[in-house]
DRENPA-3360 file (N, C-alpha, C; in nm, 2 decimals, always signed):
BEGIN
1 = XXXXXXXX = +4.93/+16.83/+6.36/+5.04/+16.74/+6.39/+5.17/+16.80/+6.34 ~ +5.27/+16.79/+6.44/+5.36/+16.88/+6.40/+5.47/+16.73/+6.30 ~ +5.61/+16.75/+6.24/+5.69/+16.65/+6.17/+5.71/+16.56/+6.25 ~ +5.74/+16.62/+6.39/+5.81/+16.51/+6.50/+5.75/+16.41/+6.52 ~ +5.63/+16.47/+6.52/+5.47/+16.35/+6.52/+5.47/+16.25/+6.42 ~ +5.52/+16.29/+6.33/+5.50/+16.14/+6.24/+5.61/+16.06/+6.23 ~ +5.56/+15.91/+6.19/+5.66/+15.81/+6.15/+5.79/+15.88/+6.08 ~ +5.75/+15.95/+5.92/+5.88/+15.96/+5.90/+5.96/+16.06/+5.98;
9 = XXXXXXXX = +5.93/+16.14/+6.02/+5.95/+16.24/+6.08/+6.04/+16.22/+6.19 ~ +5.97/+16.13/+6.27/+6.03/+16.04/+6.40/+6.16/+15.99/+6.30 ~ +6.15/+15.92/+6.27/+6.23/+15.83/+6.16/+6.42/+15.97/+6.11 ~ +6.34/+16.04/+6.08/+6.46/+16.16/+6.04/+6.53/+16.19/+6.10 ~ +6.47/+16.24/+6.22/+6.51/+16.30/+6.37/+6.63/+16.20/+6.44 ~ +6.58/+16.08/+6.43/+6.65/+15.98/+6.51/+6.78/+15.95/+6.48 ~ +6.75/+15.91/+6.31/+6.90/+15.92/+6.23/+6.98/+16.05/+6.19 ~ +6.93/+16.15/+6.21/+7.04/+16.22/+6.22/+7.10/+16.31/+6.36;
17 = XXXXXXXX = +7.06/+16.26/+6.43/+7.12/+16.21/+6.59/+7.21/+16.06/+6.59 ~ +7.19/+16.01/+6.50/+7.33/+15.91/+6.49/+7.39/+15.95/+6.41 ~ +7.38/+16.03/+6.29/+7.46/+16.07/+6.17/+7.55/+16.18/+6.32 ~ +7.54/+16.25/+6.40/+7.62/+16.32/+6.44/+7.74/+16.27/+6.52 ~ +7.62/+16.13/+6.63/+7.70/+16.09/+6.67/+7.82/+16.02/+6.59 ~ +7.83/+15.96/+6.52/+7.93/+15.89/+6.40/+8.04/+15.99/+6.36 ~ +8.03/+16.15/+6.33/+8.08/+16.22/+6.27/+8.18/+16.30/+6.40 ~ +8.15/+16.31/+6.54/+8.16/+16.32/+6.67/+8.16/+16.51/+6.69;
25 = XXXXXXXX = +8.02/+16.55/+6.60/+7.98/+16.68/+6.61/+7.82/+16.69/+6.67 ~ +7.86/+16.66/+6.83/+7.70/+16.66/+6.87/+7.68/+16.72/+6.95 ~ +7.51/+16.75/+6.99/+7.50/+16.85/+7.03/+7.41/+16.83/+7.16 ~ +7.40/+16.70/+7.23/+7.37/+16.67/+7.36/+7.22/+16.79/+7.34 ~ +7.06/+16.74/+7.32/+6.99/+16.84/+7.35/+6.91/+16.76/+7.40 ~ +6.84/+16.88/+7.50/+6.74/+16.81/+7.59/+6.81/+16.73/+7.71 ~ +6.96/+16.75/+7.75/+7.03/+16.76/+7.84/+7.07/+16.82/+7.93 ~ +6.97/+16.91/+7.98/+6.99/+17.05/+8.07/+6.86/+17.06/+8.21;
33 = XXXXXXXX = +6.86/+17.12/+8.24/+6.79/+17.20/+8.38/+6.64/+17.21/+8.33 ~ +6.67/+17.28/+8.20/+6.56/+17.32/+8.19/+6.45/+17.19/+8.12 ~ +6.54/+17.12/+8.02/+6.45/+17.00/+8.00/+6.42/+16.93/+8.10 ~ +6.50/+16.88/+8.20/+6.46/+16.79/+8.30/+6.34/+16.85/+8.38 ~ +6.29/+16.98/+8.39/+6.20/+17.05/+8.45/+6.04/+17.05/+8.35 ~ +6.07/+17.07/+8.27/+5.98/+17.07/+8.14/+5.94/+16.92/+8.13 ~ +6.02/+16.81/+8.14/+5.97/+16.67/+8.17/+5.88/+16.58/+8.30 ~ +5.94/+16.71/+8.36/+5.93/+16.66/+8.53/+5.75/+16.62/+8.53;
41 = XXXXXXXX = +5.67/+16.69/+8.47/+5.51/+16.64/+8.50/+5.47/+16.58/+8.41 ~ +5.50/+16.52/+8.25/+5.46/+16.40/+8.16/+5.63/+16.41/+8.08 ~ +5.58/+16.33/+7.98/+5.70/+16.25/+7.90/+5.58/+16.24/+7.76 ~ +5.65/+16.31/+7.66/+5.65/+16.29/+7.53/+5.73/+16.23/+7.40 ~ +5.76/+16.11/+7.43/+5.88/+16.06/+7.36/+5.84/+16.07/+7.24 ~ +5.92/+16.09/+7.11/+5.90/+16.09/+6.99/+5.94/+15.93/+6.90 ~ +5.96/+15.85/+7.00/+6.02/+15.73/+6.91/+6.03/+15.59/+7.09 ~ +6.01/+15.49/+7.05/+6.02/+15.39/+7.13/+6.11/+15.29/+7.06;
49 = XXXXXXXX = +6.21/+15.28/+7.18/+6.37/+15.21/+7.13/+6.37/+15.10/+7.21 ~ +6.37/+14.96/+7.12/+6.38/+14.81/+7.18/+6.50/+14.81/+7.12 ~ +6.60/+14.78/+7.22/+6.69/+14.73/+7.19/+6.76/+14.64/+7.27 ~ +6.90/+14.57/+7.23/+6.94/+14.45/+7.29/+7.00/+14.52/+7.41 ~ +7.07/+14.45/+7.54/+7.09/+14.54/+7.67/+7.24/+14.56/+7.68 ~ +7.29/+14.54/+7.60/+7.46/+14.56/+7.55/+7.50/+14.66/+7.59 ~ +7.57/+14.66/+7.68/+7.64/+14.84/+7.79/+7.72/+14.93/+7.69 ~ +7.69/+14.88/+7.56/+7.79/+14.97/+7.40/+7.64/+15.03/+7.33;
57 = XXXXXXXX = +7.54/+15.04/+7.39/+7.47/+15.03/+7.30/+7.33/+15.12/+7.39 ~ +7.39/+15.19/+7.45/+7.28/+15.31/+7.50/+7.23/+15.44/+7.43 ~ +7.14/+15.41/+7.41/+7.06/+15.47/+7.30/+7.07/+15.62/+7.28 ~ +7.01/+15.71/+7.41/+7.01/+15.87/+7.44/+7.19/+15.89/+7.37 ~ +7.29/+15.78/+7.39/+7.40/+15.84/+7.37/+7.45/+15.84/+7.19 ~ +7.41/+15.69/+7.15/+7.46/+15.70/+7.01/+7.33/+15.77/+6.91 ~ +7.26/+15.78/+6.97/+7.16/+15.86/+6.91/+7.17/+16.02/+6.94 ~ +7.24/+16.09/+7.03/+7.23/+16.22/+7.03/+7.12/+16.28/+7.06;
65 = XXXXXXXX = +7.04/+16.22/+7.20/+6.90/+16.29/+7.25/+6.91/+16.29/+7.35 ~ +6.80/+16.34/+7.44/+6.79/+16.36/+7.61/+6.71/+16.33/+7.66 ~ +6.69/+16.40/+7.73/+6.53/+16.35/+7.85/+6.39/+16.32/+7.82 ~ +6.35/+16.27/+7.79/+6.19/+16.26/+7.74/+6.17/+16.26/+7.59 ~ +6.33/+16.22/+7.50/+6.27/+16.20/+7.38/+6.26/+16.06/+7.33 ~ +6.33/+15.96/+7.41/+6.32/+15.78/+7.37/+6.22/+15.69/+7.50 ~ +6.17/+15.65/+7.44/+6.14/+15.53/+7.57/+6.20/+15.43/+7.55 ~ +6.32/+15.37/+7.62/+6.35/+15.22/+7.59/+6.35/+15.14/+7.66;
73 = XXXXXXXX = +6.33/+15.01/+7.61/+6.32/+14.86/+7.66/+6.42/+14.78/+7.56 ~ +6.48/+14.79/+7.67/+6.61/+14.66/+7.65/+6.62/+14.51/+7.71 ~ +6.63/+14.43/+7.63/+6.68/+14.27/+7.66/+6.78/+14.19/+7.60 ~ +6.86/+14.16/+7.66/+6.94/+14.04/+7.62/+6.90/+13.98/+7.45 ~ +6.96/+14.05/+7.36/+6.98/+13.98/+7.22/+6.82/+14.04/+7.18 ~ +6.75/+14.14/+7.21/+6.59/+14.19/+7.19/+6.54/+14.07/+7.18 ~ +6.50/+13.96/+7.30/+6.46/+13.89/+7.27/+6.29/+14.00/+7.34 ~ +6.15/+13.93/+7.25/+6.02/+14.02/+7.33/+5.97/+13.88/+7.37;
81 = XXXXXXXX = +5.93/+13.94/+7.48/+5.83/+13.84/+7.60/+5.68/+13.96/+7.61 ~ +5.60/+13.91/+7.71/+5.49/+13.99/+7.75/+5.50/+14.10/+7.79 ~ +5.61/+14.12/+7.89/+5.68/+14.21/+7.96/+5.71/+14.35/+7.83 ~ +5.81/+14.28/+7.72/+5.85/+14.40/+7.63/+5.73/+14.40/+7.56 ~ +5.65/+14.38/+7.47/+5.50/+14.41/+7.42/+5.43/+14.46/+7.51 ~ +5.38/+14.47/+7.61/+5.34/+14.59/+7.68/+5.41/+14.70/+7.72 ~ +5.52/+14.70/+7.75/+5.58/+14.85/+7.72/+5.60/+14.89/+7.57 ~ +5.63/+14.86/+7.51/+5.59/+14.87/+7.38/+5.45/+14.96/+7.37;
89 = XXXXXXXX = +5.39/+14.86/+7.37/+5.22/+14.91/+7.35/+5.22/+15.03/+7.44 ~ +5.27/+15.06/+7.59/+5.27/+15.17/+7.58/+5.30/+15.32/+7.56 ~ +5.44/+15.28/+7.51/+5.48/+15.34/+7.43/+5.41/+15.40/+7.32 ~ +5.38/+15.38/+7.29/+5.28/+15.33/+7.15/+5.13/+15.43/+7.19 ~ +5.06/+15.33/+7.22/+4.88/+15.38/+7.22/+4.89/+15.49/+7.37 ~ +5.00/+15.50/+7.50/+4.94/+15.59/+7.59/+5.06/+15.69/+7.59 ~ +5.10/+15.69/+7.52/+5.24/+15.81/+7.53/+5.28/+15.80/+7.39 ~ +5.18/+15.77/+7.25/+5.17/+15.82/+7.12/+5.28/+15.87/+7.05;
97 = XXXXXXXX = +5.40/+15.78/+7.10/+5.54/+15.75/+7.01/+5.48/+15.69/+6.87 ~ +5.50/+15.75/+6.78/+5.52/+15.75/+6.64/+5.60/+15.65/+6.55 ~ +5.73/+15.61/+6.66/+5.84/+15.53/+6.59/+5.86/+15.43/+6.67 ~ +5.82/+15.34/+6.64/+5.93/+15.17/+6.69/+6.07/+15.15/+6.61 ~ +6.14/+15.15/+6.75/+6.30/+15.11/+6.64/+6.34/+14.98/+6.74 ~ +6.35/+14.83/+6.62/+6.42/+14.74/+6.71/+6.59/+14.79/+6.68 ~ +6.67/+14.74/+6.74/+6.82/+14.78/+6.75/+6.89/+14.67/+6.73 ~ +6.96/+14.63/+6.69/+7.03/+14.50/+6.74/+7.18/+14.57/+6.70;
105 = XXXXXXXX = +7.28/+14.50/+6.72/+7.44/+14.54/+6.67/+7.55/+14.41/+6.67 ~ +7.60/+14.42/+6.58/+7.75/+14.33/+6.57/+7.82/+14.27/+6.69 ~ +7.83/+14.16/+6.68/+7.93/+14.09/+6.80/+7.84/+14.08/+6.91 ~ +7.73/+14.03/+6.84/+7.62/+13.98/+7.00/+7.60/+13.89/+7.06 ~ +7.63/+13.87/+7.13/+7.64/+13.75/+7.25/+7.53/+13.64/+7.26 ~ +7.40/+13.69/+7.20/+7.30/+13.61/+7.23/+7.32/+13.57/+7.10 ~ +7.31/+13.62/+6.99/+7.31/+13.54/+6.88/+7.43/+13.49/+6.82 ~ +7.56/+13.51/+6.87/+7.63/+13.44/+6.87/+7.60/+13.30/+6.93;
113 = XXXXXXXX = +7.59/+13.31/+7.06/+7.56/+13.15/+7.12/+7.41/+13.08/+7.09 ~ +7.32/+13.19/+7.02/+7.25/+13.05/+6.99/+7.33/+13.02/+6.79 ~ +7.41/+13.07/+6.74/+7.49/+13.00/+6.64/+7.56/+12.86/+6.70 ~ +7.60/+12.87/+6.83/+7.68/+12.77/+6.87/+7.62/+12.65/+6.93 ~ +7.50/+12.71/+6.96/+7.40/+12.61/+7.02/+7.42/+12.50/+6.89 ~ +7.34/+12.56/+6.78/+7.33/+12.50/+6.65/+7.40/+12.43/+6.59 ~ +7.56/+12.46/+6.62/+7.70/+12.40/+6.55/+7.75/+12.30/+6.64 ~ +7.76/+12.32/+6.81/+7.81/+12.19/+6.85/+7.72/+12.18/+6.96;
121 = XXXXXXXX = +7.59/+12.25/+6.99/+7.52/+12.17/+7.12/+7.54/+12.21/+7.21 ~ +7.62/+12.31/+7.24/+7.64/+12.35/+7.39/+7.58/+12.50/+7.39 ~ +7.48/+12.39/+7.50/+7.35/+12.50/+7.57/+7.42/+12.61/+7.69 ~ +7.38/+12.71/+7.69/+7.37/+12.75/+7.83/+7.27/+12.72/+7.93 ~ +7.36/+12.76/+8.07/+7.28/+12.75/+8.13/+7.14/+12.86/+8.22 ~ +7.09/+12.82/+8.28/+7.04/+12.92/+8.39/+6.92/+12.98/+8.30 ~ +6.87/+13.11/+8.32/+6.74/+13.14/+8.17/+6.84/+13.24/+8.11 ~ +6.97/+13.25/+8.07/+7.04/+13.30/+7.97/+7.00/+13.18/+7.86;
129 = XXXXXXXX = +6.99/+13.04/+7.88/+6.95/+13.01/+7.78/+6.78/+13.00/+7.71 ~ +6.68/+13.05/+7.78/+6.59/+13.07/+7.78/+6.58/+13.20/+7.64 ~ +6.69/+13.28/+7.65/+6.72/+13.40/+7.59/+6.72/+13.34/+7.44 ~ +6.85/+13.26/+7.42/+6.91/+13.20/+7.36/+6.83/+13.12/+7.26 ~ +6.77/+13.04/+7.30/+6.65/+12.95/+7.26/+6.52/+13.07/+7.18 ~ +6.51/+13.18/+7.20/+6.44/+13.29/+7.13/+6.51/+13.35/+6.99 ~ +6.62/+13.33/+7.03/+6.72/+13.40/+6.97/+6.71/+13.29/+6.75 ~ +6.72/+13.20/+6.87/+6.76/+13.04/+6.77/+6.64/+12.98/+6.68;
137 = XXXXXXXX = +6.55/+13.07/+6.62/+6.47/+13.08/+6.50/+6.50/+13.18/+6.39 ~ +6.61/+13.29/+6.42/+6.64/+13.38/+6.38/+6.74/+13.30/+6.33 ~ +6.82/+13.26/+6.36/+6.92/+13.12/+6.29/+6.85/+13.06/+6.19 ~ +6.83/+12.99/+6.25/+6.77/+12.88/+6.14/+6.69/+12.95/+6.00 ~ +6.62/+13.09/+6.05/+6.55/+13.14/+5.94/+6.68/+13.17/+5.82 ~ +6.75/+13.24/+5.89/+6.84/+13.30/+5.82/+6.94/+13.18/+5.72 ~ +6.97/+13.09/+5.78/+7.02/+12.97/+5.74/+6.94/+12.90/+5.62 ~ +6.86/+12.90/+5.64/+6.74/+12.87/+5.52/+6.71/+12.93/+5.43;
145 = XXXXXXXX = +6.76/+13.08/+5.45/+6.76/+13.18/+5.38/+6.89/+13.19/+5.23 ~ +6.95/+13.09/+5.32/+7.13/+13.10/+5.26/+7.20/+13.24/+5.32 ~ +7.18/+13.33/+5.40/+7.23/+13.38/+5.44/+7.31/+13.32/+5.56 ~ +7.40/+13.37/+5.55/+7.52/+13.26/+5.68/+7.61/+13.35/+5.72 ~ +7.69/+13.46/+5.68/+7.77/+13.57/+5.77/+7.69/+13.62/+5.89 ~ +7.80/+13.67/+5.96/+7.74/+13.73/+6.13/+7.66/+13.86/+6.06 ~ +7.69/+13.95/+5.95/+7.60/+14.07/+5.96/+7.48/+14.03/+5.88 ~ +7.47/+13.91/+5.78/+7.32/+13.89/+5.76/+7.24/+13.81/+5.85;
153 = XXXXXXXX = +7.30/+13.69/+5.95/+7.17/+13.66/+6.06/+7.14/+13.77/+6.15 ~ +7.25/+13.80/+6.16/+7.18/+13.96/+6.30/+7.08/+13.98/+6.20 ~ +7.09/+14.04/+6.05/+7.02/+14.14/+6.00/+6.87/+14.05/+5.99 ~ +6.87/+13.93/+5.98/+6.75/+13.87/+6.00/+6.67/+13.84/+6.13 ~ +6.79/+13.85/+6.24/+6.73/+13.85/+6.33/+6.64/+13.99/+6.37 ~ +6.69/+14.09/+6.33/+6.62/+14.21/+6.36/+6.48/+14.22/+6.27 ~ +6.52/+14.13/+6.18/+6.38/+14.20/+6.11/+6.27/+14.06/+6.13 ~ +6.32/+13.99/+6.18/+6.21/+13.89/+6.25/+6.17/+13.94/+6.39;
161 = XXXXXXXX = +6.25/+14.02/+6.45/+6.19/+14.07/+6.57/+6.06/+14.16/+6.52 ~ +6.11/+14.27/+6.41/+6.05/+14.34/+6.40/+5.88/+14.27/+6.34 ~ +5.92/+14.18/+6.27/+5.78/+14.10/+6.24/+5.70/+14.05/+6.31 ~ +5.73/+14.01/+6.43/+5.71/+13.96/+6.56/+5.61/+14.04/+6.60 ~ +5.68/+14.20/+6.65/+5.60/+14.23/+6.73/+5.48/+14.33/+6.67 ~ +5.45/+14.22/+6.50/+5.34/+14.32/+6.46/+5.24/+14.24/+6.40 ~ +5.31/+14.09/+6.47/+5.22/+13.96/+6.48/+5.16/+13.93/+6.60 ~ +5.24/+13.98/+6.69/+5.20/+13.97/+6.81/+5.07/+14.10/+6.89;
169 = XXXXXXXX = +5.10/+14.22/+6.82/+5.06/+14.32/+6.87/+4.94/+14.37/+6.79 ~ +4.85/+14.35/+6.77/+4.73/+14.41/+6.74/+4.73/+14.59/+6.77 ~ +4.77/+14.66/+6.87/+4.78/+14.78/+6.91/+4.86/+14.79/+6.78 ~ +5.03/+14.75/+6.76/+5.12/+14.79/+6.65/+5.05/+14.81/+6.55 ~ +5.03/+14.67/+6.49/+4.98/+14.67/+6.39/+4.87/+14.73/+6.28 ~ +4.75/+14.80/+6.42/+4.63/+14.83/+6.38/+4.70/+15.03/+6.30 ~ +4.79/+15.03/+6.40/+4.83/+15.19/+6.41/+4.96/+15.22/+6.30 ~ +4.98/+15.08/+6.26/+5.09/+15.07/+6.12/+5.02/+15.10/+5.99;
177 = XXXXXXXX = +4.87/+15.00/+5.98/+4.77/+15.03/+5.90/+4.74/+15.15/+5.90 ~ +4.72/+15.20/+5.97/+4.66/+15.34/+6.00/+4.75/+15.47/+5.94 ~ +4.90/+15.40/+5.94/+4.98/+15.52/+5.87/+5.04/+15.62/+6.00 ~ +5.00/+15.56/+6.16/+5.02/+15.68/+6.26/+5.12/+15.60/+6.30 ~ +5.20/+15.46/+6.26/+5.29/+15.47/+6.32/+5.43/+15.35/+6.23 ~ +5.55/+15.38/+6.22/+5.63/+15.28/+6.17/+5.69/+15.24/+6.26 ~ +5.77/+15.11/+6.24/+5.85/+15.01/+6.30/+5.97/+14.92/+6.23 ~ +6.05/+14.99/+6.24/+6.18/+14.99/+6.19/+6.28/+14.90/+6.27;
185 = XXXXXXXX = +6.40/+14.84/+6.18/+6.47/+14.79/+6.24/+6.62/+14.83/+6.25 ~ +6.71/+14.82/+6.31/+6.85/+14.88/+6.26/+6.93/+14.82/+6.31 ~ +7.03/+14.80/+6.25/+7.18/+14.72/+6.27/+7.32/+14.80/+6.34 ~ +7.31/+14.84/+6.48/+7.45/+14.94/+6.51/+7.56/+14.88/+6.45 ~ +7.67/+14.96/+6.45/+7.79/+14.89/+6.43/+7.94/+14.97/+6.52 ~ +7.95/+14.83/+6.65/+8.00/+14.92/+6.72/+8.12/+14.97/+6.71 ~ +8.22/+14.97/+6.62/+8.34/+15.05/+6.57/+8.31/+15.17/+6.51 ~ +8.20/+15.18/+6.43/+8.23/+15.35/+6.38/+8.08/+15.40/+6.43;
193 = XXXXXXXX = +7.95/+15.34/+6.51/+7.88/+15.35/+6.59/+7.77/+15.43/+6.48 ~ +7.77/+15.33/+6.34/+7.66/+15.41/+6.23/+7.54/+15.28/+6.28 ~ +7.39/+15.33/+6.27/+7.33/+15.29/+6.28/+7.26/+15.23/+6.16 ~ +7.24/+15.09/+6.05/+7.19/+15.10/+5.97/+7.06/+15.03/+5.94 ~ +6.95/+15.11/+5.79/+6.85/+15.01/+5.82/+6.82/+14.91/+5.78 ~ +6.77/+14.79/+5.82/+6.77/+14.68/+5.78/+6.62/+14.66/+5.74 ~ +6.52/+14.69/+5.83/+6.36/+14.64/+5.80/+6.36/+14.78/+5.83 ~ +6.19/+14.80/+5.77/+6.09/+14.88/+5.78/+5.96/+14.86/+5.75;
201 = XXXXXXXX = +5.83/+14.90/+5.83/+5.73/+14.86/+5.79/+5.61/+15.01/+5.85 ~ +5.55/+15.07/+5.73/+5.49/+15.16/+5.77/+5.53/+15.27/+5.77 ~ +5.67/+15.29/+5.68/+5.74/+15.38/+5.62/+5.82/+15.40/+5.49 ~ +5.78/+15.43/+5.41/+5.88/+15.40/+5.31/+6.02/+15.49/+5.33 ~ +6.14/+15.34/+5.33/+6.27/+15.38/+5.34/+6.34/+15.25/+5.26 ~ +6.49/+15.27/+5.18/+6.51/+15.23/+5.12/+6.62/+15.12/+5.24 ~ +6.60/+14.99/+5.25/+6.69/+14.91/+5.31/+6.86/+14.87/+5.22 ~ +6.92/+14.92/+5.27/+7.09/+14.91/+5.19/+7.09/+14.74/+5.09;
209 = XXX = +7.15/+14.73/+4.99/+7.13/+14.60/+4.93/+7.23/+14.48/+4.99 ~ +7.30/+14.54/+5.09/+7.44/+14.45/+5.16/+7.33/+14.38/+5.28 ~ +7.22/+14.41/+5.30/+7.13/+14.33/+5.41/+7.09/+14.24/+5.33;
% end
């Protein structure tokens, strides 16, 4: 098994493909002719990236990778349905990505309005509130928590996502135990575009004490 292969390994690789992007000395790889050719008959991702679907917040770019190194699934505020847990999972058990990273970032729309849901009641409409209503246990947890600033509910809401899908997932979880795979959570931040970590499970990494 080569580094790339493992959790931490995955785990290294990833952040310092954001450590470049942040610093704005990058090196675009796995962007060329020849990678797209080299991909063209399977896909070996080294890391599977859930994240929220925020058009600030594309992954290959603040991460500094290319063609066939991320698989991602994106939703509105990472909320997971059946839909994202099976790509997940395949990510995971049939294309043997090593890293789960949930993503979330500052100034989020979903978790903003379900704060507002909570403060004066006004729902959305249409299944953006459907979103919203997912969103809005990550509130309340966090609220309970005494945590109340915008960067510690995000940060709770990420790491309740992250708990989620390793309550939910039997595949995750079995392969967390097993040591073959972590699931991580991270907080962008989109003015200086540093990625930070918030949760981890199935890797030892130290989470900053401001979460």
């Amino acid at each position: 098994m080569t580094e790339i292969q493992t959790p931490r390994g995955a785990f290294e690789l990833l952040m310092a493909g954001n450590q470049r992007f942040v610093s704005g000395v990058l090196e675009h790889p796995n962007q060329d002719a020849t990678r797209r050719t080299e991909t063209a008959p399977s896909q070996q991702p080294f890391a599977v990236l859930f994240g929220c679907s925020d058009s600030r917040l594309a992954a290959e770019i603040i991460f500094d990778r290319g063609l066939g190194d991320l698989f991602v699934v994106r939703t509105a505020g990472h909320v997971a349905g059946t839909e994202v847990l099976g790509s997940i999972e395949f990510g995971v058990s049939v294309l043997n990505a090593p890293l789960v990273v949930v993503l979330g970032h500052d100034s989020c729309g979903a978790v903003a309005a379900a704060c507002s849901v909570l403060e004066d009641g006004r729902t959305p409409g249409g299944f953006v509130r459907d979103v919203v209503e997912r969103v809005t246990p990550s509130v309340l947890a966090a609220r309970a928590a005494g945590r109340e600033t915008a960067q510690e509910i995000l940060a709770e809401h990420i790491e309740q996502t992250v708990d989620l899908l390793l309550e939910r997932s039997r595949v995750l979880a079995e392969r967390v135990a097993e040591s073959r795979l972590a699931v991580v959570g991270l907080s962008y931040r989109l003015a200086d575009g540093s990625a930070q970590l918030v949760a981890a499970r199935g890797i030892d990494a130290a989470v900053p004490a401001a979460f």
